[in-house]
N, C-alpha and C positions, 0 to 999 in steps of 0.2 A: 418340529417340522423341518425338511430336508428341504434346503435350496440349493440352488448350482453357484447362484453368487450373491454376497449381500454386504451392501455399503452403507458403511457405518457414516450418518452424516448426509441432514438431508439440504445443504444448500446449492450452491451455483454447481462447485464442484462435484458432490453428491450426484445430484440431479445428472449433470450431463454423464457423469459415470454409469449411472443408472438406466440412460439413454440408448449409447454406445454398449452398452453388455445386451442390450435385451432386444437390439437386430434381429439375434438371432433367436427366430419364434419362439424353438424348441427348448428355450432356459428359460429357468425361474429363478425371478429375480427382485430382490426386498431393501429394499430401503428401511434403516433405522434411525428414526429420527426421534430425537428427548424433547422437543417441545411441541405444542400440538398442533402445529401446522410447518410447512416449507418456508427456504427461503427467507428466513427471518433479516438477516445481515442484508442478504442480495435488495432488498425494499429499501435500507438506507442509503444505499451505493450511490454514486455521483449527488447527493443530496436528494434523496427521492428519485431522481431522474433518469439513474443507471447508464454510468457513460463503460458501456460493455466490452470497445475495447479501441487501438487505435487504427489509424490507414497506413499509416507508415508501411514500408515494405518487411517484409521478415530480419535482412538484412541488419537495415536501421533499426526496427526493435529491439534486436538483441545488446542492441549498443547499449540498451538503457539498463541492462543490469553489468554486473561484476562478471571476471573472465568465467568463475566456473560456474557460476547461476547461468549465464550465457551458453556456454559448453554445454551443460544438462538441460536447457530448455528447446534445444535444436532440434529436437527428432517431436517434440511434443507439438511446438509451431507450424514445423513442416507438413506433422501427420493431419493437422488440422489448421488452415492459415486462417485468416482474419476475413477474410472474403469467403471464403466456407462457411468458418462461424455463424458468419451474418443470413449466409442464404438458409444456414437447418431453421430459422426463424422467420426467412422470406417466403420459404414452402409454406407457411400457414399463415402470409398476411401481415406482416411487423416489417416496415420501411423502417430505414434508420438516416440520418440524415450529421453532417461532418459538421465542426463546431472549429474555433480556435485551436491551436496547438494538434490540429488532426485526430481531436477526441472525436470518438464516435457515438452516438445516444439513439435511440427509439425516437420514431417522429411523434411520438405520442407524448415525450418525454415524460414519461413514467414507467419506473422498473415494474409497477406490479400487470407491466403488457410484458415485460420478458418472463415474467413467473408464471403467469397467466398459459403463456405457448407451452413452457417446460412442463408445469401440470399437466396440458392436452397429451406431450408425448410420450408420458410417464401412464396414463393412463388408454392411449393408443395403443401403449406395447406389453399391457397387462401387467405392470409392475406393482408388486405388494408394497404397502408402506403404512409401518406401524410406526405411530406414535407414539412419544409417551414413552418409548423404549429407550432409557438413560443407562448404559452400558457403564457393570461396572467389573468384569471380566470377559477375558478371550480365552480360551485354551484348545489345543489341538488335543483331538482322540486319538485312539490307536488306529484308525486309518484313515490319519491328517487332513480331517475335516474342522474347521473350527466351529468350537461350544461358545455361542454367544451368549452370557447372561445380562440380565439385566437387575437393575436394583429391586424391583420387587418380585424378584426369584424365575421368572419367565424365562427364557430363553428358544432360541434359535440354531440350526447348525447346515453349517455351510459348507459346500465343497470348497469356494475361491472366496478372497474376503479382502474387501476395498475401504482405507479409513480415510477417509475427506471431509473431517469434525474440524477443521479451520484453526486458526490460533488460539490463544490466550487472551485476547481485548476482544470488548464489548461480551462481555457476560449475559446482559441480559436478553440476548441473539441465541445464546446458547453455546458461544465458542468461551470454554475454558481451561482447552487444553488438554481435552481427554484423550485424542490423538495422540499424543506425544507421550503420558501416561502409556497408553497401551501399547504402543513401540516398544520404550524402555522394557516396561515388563518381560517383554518380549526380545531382550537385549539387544536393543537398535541404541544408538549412542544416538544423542541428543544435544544440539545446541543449544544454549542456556536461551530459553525462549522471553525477550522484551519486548515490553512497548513498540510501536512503531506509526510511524505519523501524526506526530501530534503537532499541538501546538507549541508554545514558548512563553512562561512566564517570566514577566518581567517590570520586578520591584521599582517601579519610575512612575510615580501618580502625576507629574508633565507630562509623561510620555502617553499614556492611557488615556487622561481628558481629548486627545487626540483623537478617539475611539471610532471607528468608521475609515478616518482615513486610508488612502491604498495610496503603492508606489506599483507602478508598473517595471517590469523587466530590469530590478535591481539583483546586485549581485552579494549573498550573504557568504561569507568566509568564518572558518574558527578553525585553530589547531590540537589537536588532542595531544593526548601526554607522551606520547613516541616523537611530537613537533610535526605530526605530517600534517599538509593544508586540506581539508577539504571546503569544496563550494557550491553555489547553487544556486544559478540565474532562474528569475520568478516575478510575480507579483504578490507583493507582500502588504497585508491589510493590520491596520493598529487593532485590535483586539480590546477586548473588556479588561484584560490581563495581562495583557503581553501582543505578541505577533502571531500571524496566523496565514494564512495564504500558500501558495504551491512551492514557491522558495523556500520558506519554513516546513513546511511538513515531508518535504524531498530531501534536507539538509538533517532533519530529525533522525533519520534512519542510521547516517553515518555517525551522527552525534551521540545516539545511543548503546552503541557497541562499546565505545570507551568508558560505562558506566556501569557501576553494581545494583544489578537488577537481574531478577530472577524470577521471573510472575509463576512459577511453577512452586517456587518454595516461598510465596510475599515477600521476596525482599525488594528493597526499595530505596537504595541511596544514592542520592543524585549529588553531585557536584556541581559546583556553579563553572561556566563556561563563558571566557570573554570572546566575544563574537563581531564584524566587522561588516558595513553596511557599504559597498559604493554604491551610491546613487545614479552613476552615467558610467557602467561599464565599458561601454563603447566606445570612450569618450577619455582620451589621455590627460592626467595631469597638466603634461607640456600645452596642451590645446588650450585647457580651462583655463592655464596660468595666463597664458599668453592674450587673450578673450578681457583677464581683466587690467592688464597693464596697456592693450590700445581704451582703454574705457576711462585709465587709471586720472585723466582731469576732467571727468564729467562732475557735476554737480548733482548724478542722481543719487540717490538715498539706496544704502547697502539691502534693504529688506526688497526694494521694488527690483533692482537689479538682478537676486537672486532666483527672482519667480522665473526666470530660463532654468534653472538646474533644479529647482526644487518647486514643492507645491507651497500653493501661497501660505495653507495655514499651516504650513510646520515649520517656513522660516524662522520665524520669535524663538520656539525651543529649539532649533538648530542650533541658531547666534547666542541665546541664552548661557546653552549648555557648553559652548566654548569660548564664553566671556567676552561677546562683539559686540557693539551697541550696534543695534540695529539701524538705527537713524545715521547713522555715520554718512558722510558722501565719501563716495568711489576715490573724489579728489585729495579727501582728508582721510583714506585708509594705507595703515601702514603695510610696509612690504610684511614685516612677520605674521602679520595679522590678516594680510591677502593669504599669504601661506600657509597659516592655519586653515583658512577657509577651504581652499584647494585641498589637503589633505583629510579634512573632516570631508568634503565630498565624495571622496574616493576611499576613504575609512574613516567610516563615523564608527566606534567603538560603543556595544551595549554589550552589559555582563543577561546572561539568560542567568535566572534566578533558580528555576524550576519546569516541570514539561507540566501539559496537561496528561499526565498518563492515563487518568481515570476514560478522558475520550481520543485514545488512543485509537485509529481505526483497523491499522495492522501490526500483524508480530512479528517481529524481528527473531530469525532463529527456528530449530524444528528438527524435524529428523533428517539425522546428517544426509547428505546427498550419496556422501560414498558407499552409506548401505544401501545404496538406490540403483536398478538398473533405469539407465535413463530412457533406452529405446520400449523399456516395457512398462516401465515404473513398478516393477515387480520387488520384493525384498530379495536382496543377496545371503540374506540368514534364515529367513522364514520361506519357503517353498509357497505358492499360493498365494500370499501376504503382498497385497499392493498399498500404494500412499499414494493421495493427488492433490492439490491444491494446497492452502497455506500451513496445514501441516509440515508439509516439505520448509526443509531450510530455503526458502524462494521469498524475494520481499523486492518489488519492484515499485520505483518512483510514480506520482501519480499521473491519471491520463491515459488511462482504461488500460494500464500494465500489467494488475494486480488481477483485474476476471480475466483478463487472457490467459492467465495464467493458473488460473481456477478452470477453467470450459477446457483448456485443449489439455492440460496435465488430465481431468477427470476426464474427457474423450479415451485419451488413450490409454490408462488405464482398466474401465470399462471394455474396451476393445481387447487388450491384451489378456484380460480376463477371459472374455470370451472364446476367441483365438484358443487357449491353452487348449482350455475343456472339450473343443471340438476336433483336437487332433488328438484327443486321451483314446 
């Protein structure tokens, strides 16, 4: 069967590609999707609750990626802002309502009310969508339509051909990377596609019986092997294993580039990374020090003292972990050992042992940007050949960065697709 456009890839980005192409009455337009229903990923997104994207201005958004992830995402944001977004899903009834950190969620809070509208407009605009259909070749005919097959020999062909099959984590959603596979084939150069967002394991059974605990608006620090710093104010939660929270899994992204890993060919070797905790970013040395030398002839007890800079139950393994007695009075503590204190506040040193990659939620890495046109999201090698969403080398911090970057790259790709075909 002959369609005008068909995209490979039935989730956030898929979908809204699918949306934006099929405007226009007069195309036919198929969705191919390997598992049997939509949306798989998009249902786990902000923990069930789909934090879809944020308020911030276009502006400040872009802040939050890299100079050229920023540069390439500009014509994509603009062509579709974040108040746009919101309304293709207020025309059918989905209020959304602003949260800490200007994340934005469904007043429903439940992703399967955004999946819910995207079905309705999927099937508003007559969109085919076959399931089941696990692509495992592309190829162009002799008049540059592509032959899409699938694994059990079926196939499709297309005038214009859109792939938003997402990264390499979380498998069992359906993203393994087959995007990036059929690029290459298609000799699209490729970032080496890793892990991204995860958590931090970390060999410290003190530190774990913690488990629950949370530090609010701490700042994590590590240097990679070139000595550059990078960092990441957050809240950070004690884990079953390790640490876990939006400073951790925003610090991940950077932490993982300097590692050998390649989810494309299993490889998997992680080096241990020594990493650096301030507790009171905000909050100078000089201040702290000074805080404890007007205090310095109280008769209070060093642990009751602390619970200003730190939470009550993690003082013990604090002072523990850098040989204070905790009982100490303020009157009877010494200067180096005030100074130790002071500087484990503002760098508390923990080695990460290990990631959680297996729950990994995004991929680091994808088809290079520079094969990319960015105002079309069209391929610069393959005529017709578009990419949108996490395919693309695009990997943004959390805080609804990462579907804005799925909705508006698949907008406009779907668009651009369309656009062509109707001035053919």
């Amino acid at each position: 069967m002959l369609y005008d456009i068909a995209i490979i890839g039935g989730g956030a980005s898929g979908m809204m590609a699918s949306i934006s192409a099929s405007l226009a009455n007069d195309l036919k337009v198929v969705i191919l999707e390997k598992n049997d229903s939509l949306g798989c990923k998009l249902l786990i997104t902000g923990q069930g609750r789909c934090n879809i994207t944020n308020s911030n201005s276009i502006k400040e958004t872009l802040k939050k990626y890299s100079k050229d992830e920023a540069k390439f995402l500009k014509h994509s944001f603009y062509n579709l802002n974040n108040e746009e977004l919101l309304d293709i899903f207020r025309t059918k009834g989905l209020e959304f309502k602003e949260e800490e950190n200007r994340r934005v969620f469904p007043v429903t809070d439940k992703a399967q009310s955004v999946l819910d509208i995207l079905k309705s407009y999927l099937k508003d605009n007559k969109v085919d969508i076959l399931y089941n259909f696990n692509v495992c070749a592309v190829k162009l005919n002799d008049d540059n339509f592509f032959i899409i097959k699938s694994e059990n020999n079926s196939f499709i062909t297309s005038r214009k051909l859109i792939v938003a099959t997402g990264g390499a984590t979380y498998p069992l959603t359906g993203s393994t990377g087959d995007g990036c596979q059929i690029a290459q084939k298609l000799n699209h150069n490729i970032i080496t596609l890793k892990p991204g967002t995860f958590s931090f394991i970390i060999d410290d059974n003190d530190l774990i019986s913690h488990q629950g605990l949370s530090f609010s608006d701490v700042k994590l620090s590590f240097k990679n092997t070139k000595n550059q710093k990078f960092e990441s104010i957050g809240d950070v939660l004690i884990s079953h294993n390790g640490l876990t929270g939006p400073a951790v899994l925003n610090l991940s992204n950077d932490l993982i580039k300097d590692q050998d890993y390649d989810l494309l060919n299993n490889r998997s070797n992680f080096k241990k990374v020594d990493m650096t905790i301030d507790f009171l970013p905000d909050i100078k040395r000089e201040t702290i020090n000074e805080e404890f030398i007007r205090n310095s002839t109280s008769k209070k007890e060093l642990h009751n003292y602390l619970k200003k800079y730190l939470p009550n139950n993690f003082i013990k393994y604090f002072l523990d972990k850098i040989s204070i007695d905790s009982n100490i009075t303020l009157a009877n503590l010494k200067k180096k050992d005030r100074n130790k204190i002071v500087e484990n506040i503002k760098s508390f040193p923990l080695t990460i042992n290990g990631i959680m990659d297996k729950n990994a939620f995004l991929t680091v890495g994808g088809v290079d940007l520079d094969d990319i046109d960015s105002k079309t999201l069209e391929s610069r090698i393959v005529d017709g050949l578009y990419f949108s969403g996490e395919t693309l080398n695009l990997c943004g911090p959390t805080g609804g960065y990462n579907l804005m970057i799925a909705f508006t790259t698949g907008y406009l790709a779907g668009q651009s697709a369309s656009l062509s075909l109707n001035k053919l």
